[in-house]
Structure formats: structure tokens, C-alpha cells
C-alpha positions in Angstrom: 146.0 79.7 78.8 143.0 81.6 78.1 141.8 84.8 79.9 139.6 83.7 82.7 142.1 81.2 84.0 145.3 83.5 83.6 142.9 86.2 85.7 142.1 83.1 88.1 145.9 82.6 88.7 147.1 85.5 89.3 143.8 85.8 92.1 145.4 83.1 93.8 149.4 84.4 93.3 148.2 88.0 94.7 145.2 86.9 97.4 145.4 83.4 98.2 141.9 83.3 96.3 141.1 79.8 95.0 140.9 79.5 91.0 137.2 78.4 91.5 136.2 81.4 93.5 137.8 83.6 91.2 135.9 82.3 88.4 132.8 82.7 90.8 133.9 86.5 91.2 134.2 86.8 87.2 131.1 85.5 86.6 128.8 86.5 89.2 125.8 88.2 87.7 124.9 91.6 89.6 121.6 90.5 90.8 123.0 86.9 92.6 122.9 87.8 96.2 123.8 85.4 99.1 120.8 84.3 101.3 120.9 82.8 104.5 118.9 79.4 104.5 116.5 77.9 107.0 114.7 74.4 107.1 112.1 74.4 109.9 110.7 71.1 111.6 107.9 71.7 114.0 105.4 69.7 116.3 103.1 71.3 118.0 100.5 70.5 120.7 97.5 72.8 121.0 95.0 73.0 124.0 92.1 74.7 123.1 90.8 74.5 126.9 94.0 76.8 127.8 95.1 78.3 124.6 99.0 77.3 125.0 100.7 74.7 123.3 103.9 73.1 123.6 106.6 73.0 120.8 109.3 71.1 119.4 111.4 73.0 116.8 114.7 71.4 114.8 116.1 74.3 112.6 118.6 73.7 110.5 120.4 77.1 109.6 123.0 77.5 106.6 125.1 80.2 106.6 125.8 81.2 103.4 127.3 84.7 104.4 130.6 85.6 103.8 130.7 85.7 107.6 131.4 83.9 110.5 128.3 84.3 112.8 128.7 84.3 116.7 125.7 85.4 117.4 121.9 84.5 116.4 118.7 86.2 117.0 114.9 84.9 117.4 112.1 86.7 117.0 109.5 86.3 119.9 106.6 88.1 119.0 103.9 86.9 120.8 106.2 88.8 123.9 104.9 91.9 122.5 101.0 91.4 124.0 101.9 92.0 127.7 101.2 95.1 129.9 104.6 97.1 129.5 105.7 96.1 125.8 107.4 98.0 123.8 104.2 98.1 121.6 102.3 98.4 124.5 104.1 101.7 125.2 104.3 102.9 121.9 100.8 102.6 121.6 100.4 104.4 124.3 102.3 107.4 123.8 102.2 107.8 119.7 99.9 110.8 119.1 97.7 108.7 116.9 97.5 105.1 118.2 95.9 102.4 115.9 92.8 101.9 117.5 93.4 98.1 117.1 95.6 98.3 120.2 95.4 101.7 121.5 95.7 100.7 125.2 94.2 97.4 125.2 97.5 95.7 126.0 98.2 97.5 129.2 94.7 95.8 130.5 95.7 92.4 129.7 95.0 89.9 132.8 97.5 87.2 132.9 95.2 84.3 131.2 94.8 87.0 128.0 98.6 87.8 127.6 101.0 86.5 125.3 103.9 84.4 125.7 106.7 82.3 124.1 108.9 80.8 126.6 112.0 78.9 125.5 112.8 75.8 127.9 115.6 74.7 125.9 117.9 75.3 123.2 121.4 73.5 121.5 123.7 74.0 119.0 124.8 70.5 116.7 123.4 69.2 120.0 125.7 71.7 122.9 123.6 73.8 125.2 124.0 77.3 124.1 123.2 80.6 126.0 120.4 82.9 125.6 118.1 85.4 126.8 114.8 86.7 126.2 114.9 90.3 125.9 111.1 91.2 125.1 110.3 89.8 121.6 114.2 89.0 121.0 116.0 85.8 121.9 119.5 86.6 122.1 121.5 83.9 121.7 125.4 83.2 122.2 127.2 80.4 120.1 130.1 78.3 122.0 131.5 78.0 118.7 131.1 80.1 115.3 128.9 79.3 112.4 131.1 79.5 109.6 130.8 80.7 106.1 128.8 77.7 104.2 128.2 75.7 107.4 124.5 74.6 108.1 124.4 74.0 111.9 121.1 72.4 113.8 119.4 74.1 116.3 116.8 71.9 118.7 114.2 74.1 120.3 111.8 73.2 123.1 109.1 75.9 124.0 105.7 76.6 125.5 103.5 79.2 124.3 100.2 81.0 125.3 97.9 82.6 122.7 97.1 86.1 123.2 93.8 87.9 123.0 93.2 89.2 119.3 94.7 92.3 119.4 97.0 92.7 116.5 97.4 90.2 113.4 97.8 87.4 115.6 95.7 86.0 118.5 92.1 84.2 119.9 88.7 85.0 119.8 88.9 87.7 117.5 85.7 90.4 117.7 84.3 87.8 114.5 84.3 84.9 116.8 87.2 83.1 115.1 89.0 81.0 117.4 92.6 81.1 116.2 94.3 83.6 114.0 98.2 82.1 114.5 100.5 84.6 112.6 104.1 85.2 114.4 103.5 81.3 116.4 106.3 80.5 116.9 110.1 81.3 117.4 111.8 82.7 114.4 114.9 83.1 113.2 116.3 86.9 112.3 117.2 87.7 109.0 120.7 88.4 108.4 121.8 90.1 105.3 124.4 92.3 103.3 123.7 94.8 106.0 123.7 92.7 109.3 121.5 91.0 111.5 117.9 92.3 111.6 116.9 91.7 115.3 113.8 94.7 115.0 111.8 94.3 118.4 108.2 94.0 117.1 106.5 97.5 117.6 103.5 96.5 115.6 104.5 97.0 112.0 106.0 94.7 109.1 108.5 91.7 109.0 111.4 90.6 107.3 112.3 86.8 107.5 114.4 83.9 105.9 113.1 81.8 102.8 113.4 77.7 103.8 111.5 74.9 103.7 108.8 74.3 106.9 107.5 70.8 107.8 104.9 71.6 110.6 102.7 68.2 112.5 99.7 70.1 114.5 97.9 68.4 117.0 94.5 70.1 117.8 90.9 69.1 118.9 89.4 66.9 116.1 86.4 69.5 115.7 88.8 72.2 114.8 89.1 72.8 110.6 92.9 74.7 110.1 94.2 76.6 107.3 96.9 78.5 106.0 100.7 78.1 104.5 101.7 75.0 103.1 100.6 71.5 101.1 98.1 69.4 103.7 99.7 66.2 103.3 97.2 63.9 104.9 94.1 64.8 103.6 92.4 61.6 103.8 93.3 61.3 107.8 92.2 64.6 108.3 88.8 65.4 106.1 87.4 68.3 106.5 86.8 68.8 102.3 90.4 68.6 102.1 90.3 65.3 100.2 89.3 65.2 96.7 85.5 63.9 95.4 85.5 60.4 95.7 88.1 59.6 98.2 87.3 57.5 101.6 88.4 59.8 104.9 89.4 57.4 107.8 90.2 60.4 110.5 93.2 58.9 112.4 91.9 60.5 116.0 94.2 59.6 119.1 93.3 61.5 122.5 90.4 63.6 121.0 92.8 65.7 118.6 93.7 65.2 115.0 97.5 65.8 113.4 97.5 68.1 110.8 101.2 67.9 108.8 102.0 70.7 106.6 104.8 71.3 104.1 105.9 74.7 102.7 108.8 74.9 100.3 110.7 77.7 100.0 108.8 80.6 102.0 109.4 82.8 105.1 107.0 82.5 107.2 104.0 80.3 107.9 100.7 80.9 109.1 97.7 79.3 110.3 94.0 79.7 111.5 91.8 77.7 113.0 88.0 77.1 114.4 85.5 74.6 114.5 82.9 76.3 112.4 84.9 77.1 109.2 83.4 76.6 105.9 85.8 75.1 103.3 85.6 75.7 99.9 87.7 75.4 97.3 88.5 76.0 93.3 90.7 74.9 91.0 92.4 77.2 88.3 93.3 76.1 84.3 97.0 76.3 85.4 96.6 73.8 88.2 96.5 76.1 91.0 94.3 75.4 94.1 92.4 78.6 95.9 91.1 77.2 99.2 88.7 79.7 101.5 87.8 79.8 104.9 85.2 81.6 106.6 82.8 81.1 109.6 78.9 79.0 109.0 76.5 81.7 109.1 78.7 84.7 108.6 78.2 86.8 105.1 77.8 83.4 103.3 76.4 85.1 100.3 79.4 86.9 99.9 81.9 84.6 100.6 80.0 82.4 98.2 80.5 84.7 95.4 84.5 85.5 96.3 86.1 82.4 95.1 85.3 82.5 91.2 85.8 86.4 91.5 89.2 85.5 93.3 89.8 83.2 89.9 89.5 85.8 87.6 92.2 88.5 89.6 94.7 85.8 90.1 94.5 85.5 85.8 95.3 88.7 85.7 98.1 89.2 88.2 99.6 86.2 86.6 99.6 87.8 83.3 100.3 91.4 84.6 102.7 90.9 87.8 104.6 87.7 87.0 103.5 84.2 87.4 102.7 83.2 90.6 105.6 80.1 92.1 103.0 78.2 94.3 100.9 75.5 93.9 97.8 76.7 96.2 96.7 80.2 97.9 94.4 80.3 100.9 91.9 82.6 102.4 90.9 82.6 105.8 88.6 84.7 107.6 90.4 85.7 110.9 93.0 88.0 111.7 92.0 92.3 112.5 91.3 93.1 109.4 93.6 91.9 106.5 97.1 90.8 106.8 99.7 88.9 104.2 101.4 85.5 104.7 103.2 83.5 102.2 100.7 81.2 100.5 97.6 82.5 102.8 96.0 85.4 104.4 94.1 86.5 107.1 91.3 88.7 106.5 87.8 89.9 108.3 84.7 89.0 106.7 81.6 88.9 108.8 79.9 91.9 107.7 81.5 93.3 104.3 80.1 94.0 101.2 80.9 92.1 98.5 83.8 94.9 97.1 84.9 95.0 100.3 85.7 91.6 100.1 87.0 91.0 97.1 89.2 94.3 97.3 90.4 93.2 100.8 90.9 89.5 99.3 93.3 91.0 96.6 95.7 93.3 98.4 96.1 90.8 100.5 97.2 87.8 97.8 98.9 90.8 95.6 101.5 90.7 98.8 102.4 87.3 97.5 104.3 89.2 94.7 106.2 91.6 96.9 106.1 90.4 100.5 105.9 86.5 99.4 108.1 86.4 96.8 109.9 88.9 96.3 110.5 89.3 99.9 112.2 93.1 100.3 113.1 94.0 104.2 109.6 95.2 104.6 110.0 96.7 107.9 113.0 99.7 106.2 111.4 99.5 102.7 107.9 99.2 103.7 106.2 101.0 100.4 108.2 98.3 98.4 105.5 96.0 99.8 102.2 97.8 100.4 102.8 100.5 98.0 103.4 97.9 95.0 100.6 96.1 96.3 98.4 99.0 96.5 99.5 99.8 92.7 98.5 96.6 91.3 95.5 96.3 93.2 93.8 99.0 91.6 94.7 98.0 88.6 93.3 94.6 89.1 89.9 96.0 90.7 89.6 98.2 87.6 89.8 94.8 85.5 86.9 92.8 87.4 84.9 96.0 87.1 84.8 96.0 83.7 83.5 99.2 83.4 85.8 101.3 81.2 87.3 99.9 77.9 90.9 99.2 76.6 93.7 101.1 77.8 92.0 103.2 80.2 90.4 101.1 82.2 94.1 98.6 82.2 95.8 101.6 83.5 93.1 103.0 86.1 95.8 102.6 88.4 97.6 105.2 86.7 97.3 107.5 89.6 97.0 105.2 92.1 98.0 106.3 95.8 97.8 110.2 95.2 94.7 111.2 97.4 96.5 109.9 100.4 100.1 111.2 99.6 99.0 114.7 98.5 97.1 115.5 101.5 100.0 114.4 103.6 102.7 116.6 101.6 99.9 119.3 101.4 99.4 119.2 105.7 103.7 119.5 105.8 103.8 115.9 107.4 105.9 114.0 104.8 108.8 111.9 106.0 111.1 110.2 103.6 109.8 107.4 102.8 113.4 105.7 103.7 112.4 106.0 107.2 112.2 102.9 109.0 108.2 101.4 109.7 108.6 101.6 113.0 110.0 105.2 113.5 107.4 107.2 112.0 106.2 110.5 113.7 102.4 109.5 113.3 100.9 106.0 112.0 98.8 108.1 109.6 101.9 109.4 107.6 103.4 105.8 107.6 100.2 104.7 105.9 100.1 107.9 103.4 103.8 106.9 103.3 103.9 103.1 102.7 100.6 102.9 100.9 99.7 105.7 98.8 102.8 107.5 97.8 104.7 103.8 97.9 101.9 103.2 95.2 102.9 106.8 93.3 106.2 105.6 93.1 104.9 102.9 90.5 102.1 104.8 89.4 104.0 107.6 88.4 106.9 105.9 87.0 104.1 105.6 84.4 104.2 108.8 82.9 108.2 108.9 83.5 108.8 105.8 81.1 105.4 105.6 79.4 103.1 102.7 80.6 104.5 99.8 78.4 107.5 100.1 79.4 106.8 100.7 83.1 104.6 97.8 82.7 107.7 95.6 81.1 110.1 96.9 84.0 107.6 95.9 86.7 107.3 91.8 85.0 111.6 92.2 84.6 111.9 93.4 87.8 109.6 90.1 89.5 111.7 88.1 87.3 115.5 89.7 88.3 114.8 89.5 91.5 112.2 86.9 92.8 113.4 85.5 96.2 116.4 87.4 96.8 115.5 90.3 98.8 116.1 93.1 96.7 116.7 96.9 97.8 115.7 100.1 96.0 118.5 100.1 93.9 117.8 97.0 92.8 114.7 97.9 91.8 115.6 101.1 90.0 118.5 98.9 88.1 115.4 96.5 86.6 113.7 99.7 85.6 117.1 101.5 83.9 118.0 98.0 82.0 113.8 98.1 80.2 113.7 101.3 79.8 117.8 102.4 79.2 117.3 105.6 81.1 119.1 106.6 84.0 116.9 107.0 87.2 119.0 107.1 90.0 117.4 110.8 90.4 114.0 108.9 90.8 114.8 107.5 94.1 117.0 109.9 95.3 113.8 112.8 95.4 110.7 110.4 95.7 112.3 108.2 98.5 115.3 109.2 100.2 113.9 113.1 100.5 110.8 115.0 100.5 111.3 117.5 98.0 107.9 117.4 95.8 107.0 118.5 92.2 105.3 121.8 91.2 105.1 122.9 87.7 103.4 125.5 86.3 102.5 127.5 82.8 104.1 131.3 84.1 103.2 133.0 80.8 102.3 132.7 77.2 102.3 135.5 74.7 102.2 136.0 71.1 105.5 135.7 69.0 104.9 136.9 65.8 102.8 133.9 63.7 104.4 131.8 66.8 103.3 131.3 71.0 106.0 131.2 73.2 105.3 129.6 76.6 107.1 129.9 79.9 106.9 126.8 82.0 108.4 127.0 85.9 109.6 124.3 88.1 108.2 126.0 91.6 109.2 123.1 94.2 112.4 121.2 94.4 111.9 117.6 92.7 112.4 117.7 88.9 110.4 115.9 86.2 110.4 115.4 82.6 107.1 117.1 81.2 104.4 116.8 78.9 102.5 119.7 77.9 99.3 119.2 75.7 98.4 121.8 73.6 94.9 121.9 72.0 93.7 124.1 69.3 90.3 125.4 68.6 90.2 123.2 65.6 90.4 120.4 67.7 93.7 119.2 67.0 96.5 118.5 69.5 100.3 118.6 70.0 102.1 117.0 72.6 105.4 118.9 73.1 107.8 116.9 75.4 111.3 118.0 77.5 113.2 115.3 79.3 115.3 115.7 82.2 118.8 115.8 80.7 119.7 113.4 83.5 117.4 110.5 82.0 119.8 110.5 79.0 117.0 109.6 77.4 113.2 110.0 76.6 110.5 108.0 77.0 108.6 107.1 73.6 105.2 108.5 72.3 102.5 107.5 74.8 99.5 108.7 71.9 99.0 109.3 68.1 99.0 112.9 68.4 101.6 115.2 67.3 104.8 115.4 69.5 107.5 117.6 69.0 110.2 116.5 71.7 112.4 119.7 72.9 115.9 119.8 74.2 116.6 118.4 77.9 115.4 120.4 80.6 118.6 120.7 83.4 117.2 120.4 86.7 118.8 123.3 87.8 117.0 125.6 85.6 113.9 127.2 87.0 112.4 128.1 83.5 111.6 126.8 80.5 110.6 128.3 77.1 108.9 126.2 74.7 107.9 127.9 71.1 104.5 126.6 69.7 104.4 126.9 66.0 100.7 128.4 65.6 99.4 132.2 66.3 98.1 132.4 70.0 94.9 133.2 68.2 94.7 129.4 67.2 95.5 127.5 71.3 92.7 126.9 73.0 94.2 125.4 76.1 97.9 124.6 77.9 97.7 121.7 80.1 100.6 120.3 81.7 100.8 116.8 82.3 96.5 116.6 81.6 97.1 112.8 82.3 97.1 113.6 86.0 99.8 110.8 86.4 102.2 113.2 87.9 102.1 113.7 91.7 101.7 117.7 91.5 101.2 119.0 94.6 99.6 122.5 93.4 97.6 121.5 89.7 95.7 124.4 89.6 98.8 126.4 87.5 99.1 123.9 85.3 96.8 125.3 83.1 96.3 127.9 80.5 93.0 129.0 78.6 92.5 131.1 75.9 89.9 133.9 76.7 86.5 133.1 76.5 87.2 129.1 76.3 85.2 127.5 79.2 87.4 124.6 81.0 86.2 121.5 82.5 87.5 120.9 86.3 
């Protein structure tokens, strides 16, 4: 009997644990997590003359918890755009309300709110119970789902479009008719840590990956876009079909069906008007960019996006992982620019062209780490926007073109600072473990999310060295792709690339606000030698470099690891570098002896890269007498 199946019997002699399981238990790789599945079916029935529709929804829901579930949640988010809200409120009463919403809710006349209203709902075809608290459907099960099962629930709803007020809505201040993000009723996530039933407050989502099938009947004038493979082109036209190909519009009661598929996403969005422009191109690889935007509105632009669009989604591809879908879309609409899987909505009457494009890619960059690699967004929101933000820059410094080799691939090398600085510097840092929708003020859940959630990548630059960092982030897409992963999940890709140990990473940068200070405290003459005091003034530690230039223009690069990387990163450049012993993080000082009379150093420069988020640079610095420095 060999080892695994002696292990397996004696599983199943001690806990009653089947030999397969066990040999699922001693095989299981660390990064296979379970995921709940969904498979939406929808019809829907829009009337543009009232902006409601009427929906059909068969969800079929497997369980694939260890779990028996006797409760389920939907989200209902159009709820939220009604006088009273919970986002109303908040909006209302946060110091600094977006001015998006401000308190435009609260003025809402009946024909302008929102609404999702559930007529009917079953169970494998039983009635079950359920009640609409605000943007939650809280629903009770007669009977358990159990672990494995895949149950069936039948929906029937109505539905009125709200005003554009926030992501979602109608007649937006660009004209654009509808802008349908969070449509319809939506099942909560439910994970390792429980169900996930966040009211919607304004701020990120978190959903199940499944297939959709979606059949939407709308005014025959109307062109739609958005998630999902159009699978009728030829009934629909529009410039869906391909050159060549005969449209015969299959019109019944002044409406066409569009019928959409969308494997393996969590969410699906779409837009639509009757005076979209449709363009599209098609990549080497295959892939299909479509692009929507309104006749008449900054058509020069627009005109110029799609090839520009071409050339960043090379470079992601090459940079961020490969991209799993057949077809991105881009779709004027929406408040300003906001992520879906496959699509986004963006504004684009009166941009200039970089506005454009750099809106146009954040936006598809979420398709990397809101689309596909799907972390709970709305706890782990700068795992989204922050990565985004990261790679964006790094992409816009590509198109530009305007700096050669490695400086201008890594121009993103200190992405996100501006924003997280002044926020540290003003005292109004919260960890960036605080949930999205429980920040003090929106302006430090921006600096939060966005810039030092970009820092976090940026700066794990000069932690591992850019190569590496740059092979962590593709091994991270890779390990974790579709499974919802968690920042310690994250930090694990990172450790295996680089075989440090960074568990201290995320333990300062996210779970606290400590920052990172260092400065050059003295440097005298030692004989024919320099010895140089370095001081760690603020509570987060780093491994440093310290550059030290010499009048004859040569340079060293002397290097101390924190002794709890066990590790060091490798040389970053071909200058000299003399790597010290570990510096413990519990030591305030450090001395470093420079082999050269002080008589020869023209400068000390700590960390002259700039890729560490210092929060005070200006004692990083030490100049010889009489040497002029450059700020």
C-alpha cells in the first residue's frame, strides 16, 4: 500500500472522511479556493417611453461551499436612488460629498427614482420568502442548499431606470440615453468569510463569476453595447455584422431582441442610445475592441482612440498577463469612467485626446484586477484601483514614447505618491484595510485606494528590484486569475518570485499607518575612511539604498536589507555595490563605513530613485561643502 492511500485510510478509520476526499485534502494546491457558481438567464423588456422594463430571471446557483446555505442575499442597487437611501444620507452627511450625488437624490420626484421590485421568486420551483430591505433582498430557503448542490431560482421583476446620478442611470448630462450598470437583481457573494450582503453606499462591488445569457428587447432605433458576445448580428445590424454580410432586422412590435452571451464573468453591463457611433478593430491575436460614442460629440477624438486603444492592450498583454476574452467594449456613458467585465463606461463629449485615452485605459486595466482577478473590491479596494492606477501609468508612459528604455518602462516607478503623501503629510491616513465604504472622508478613500494602493506596487519596486516585481505581478495574474484572491494571497505570489519574506510589507503599508522616514544623521571623517549614520525617524522599516557619488564621478551603491526579508534583492545597476549586514527593524541607527577619505564624496543620497514613499526627503541627503545640488 503506498503512502497516499495508507494516509487516505486511516482519514476514513479516524474521521469518517472518504479516501477520495482525503486524497483531495493531500493534494490540494494552496491557491485552489472554492467559488460559488452562478449561471444567469435573462429577458428583458425595455420601454423607452417610461424607462422601466420588466424581467424574467432563471439563476441557477451551485453551492460549492463547504456549507449548507439557509439563507441568500440579492443585491438591489437601483434601491439606492430614492429620497432617504442609505446613499442618499450618506451623501448628505459625509463632510466631503462626491459632487456626483451630493444631495441630488433627496430631490428625486417619483418618475426620476429608482426601483427594482421583485413580484416573484421560487426555489427548484417552491415559493420562498423574502424581503426587500433597501438595496438587499433577503431571502429565506424552505429547505437548505447543500454543499455541491446547484439549486434554480426563477425571478420575476419590474424595474424603473433612475436619473444619472451615480454609474448607472438615463439621460446622463452627455445626453446618453441609458447607462445600465447594477440592472438587475444580483446574487451576493459568499466566500471563505461569509456572505457579502454590503448595502450599496456608492462605492465598489464584489460578485460571482457564471455564465449570463441575456435576450433584450428595446426600440429598434436604439444601438446597445457592453458585456458579452452579440449572437445575432445579422438580425440586429447596427455595424455589428461583418463586411459583406446581408442584415435582415427581425423587428416585432417596433423593438429589436438583442441576445447576449458572457462566459465566465461577474457582472454584465450595458448602454444604450439611438445616436451611437459604432466602430470597431480587430487585434493580431483575434481580439475584437468595439467603441461607442454619441454622432457629433468629440468625433475627432474618438476617431483617433481605437488604434491608440490597440497599441495599450499590446502592452498590458505582454506586461500584466494575457487578457481571457475574446472582445472589450467602450462606451461613452456612465459619470465619468467606471469598470465592467468585458466593457466600460466612460464620459467623452468634451475630452482631450489624453484624457481620453488615459480614462479609456484605467478603465480596461480593471479587467486585470476587478474582471479577472476579481478581489472583494469593496474591503480590498486599492487591490483594484491601486493596481490599476500602477499599470496605467506605466502603459501611458509607453504610448508617449517620450523617454527611452528602462526609464520610460518603469515611469510608473513612483506611481500614486503625490496623492498618498499629501494625505499622510495632512495626518488623515486610514489603513488602507478599512472597508470602501467606511472611510472618514471620500478624499482619503481616493488617496487611499488610488494612489498609495498604486505605491504599494510601485514601491514594491525598489523592495524587490523592478524585474522581479515585474515577474511577481505576471505570477501573481497567473496564481490567482478568477479565484478571488486576498492580500495574503498576493504577498505569497510575490514571496514564491522573489524568495523573500514580506509578510512585514502588508502588515505596515496596509493593515497600519505607520510610514517611512529615513535620513543621513551624520557623516564624519574616519581616518582614510567616512563613516555615515543613517536613522530610521518614523515607524515602518525598509531595506535601503544609499548612493554615494564621488567628485571623480564614480558611484557606489551600498545596500542594508531588512533582516526580516531573509534576503536581498539583486543589483538594480552596473555600479559598484557593497551589500552590508541586515538592518533589525528595531534598531534606530545605522552605521555604514565608506571606504574613501570624506575629502573624495561629493554627495549621500538615500534612496535617489525616489521609489520609496518617504514622507520627509529633504534629510535624505548629504553634500559635501561647496558642491551645488540639484532639487
Amino acid at each position: 500500500m503506498n503512502l497516499l492511500k495508507s494516509v487516505s485510510m486511516l482519514f476514513v478509520f479516524l474521521f469518517g472522511l472518504s479516501p477520495v476526499f482525503s486524497q483531495e485534502l493531500a493534494t490540494r494546491k494552496d491557491n485552489e479556493r472554492w467559488q460559488q457558481r452562478v449561471n444567469y438567464y435573462m429577458e428583458i423588456d425595455m420601454d423607452v417611453n417610461t424607462n422601466r422594463y420588466q424581467g424574467k430571471q432563471k439563476l441557477e446557483y451551485t453551492n460549492n461551499s463547504p456549507d449548507e446555505l439557509n439563507r441568500v442575499f440579492y443585491h438591489l442597487y437601483f434601491n439606492a436612488f430614492q429620497p432617504g437611501s442609505m446613499m442618499d444620507v450618506r451623501s448628505r452627511t459625509i463632510p466631503d460629498p462626491s459632487a456626483k450625488i451630493s444631495d441630488r437624490i433627496s430631490k428625486l420626484s417619483p418618475e426620476e427614482i429608482g426601483y427594482q421590485k421583485v413580484q416573484s421568486l421560487t426555489m427548484n420551483g417552491k415559493a420562498v420568502k423574502y424581503e426587500t430591505v433597501g438595496t438587499i433582498l433577503e431571502v429565506e430557503l424552505n429547505e437548505p442548499i447543500k454543499s455541491g448542490e446547484t439549486v434554480t431560482f426563477d425571478m420575476v421583476w419590474e424595474a424603473q431606470v433612475p436619473i444619472q446620478i451615480r454609474r448607472n442611470g438615463r439621460d446622463s448630462q452627455e445626453g446618453i440615453r441609458y447607462s445600465m450598470a447594477q440592472w438587475f437583481p444580483k446574487m451576493s457573494e459568499y466566500d471563505y468569510q461569509g456572505w457579502h450582503a454590503n448595502p450599496y453606499i456608492g462605492r465598489e462591488f464584489y460578485g460571482v463569476w457564471g455564465d449570463y445569457e441575456i435576450k433584450l428587447s428595446i426600440d429598434k432605433d436604439y444601438v446597445v453595447g457592453g458585456t458579452g458576445y452579440l449572437q445575432n448580428p445579422l438580425e440586429i445590424g447596427h455595424g455589428y455584422e461583418d463586411d459583406g454580410q446581408t442584415v435582415n432586422q427581425k423587428v416585432e412590435n417596433g423593438k429589436l431582441t438583442w441576445h447576449f452571451v458572457a462566459p465566465n464573468v461577474h457582472d454584465f453591463m450595458w448602454a444604450a442610445d439611438p445616436d451611437y457611433v459604432h466602430e470597431k478593430r480587430v487585434m493580431d491575436n483575434g481580439m475584437v475592441l468595439h467603441f461607442f460614442h454619441q454622432d457629433g460629440q468629440n468625433d475627432e477624438n474618438w476617431a483617433q482612440l481605437p488604434d491608440m486603444t490597440v497599441r495599450a492592450f499590446e502592452y498590458a498583454n505582454a506586461n500584466f498577463g494575457q487578457y481571457p476574452y475574446e472582445q472589450f467594449t467602450v462606451i461613452q456613458g456612465g459619470d465619468g469612467g467606471m469598470e465592467y467585465p468585458m466593457s466600460t463606461l466612460i464620459t467623452g463629449a468634451r475630452r482631450s485626446m489624453n484624457s481620453l485615452l488615459g480614462v479609456t485605459i484605467h478603465e480596461f486595466m480593471h479587467d486585470w484586477y476587478h474582471g479577472v482577478l476579481g478581489s472583494n473590491e469593496s474591503l480590498h479596494p486599492w487591490m483594484d484601483e491601486g493596481f490599476t492606477s500602477y499599470a496605467s501609468a506605466r502603459i501611458g508612459a509607453h504610448l508617449r514614447g517620450n523617454m527611452p528604455g528602462k526609464e520610460l518602462e518603469n515611469l510608473g516607478s513612483r506611481a500614486g505618491q503625490g496623492s498618498y503623501l499629501n494625505m499622510a503629510s495632512r495626518g488623515l491616513e486610514e489603513p488602507m484595510s478599512t472597508h470602501s465604504d467606511h472611510f472618514d472622508l471620500n478624499a482619503v478613500y481616493g488617496a487611499s485606494a488610488y494612489g498609495k494602493g498604486a505605491v504599494w506596487m510601485s514601491q514594491m519596486g525598489y523592495v524587490l528590484g523592478e524585474e522581479t516585481r515585474d515577474k511577481a505581478l505576471l505570477q501573481y495574474f497567473e496564481d490567482w486569475k478568477f479565484k478571488h484572491p486576498n492580500p495574503n494571497d498576493l504577498i505569497r505570489s510575490f514571496e514564491k518570485v522573489s524568495g523573500l519574506e514580506l509578510d512585514w510589507y502588508n502588515e505596515y503599508f496596509v493593515f497600519s499607518t505607520k510610514q517611512i522616514d529615513y535620513g543621513v544623521k551624520e557623516v564624519i571623517k574616519d581616518g582614510n575612511n567616512t563613516k555615515v549614520t543613517l536613522e530610521k525617524l518614523k515607524q515602518m522599516p525598509m531595506p535601503i539604498d544609499v548612493v554615494v557619488t564621488f567628485k571623480d564621478g564614480t558611484k557606489e551603491v551600498h545596500y542594508m536589507a531588512l533582516r526580516m526579508m531573509r534576503g536581498e534583492k539583486p543589483a538594480e545597476t552596473d555600479d559598484k555595490r557593497i551589500v552590508h549586514p541586515d538592518w533589525p527593524w528595531t534598531h534606530p541607527n545605522y552605521e555604514v563605513m565608506i571606504n574613501r577619505p570624506i575629502e573624495e564624496i561629493a554627495s549621500i543620497v538615500i534612496d535617489p530613485s525616489g521609489r520609496m514613499a518617504d514622507t520627509n526627503r529633504d534629510n535624505n541627503t548629504w553634500t559635501a561643502p561647496g558642491i551645488e545640488t540639484k532639487k
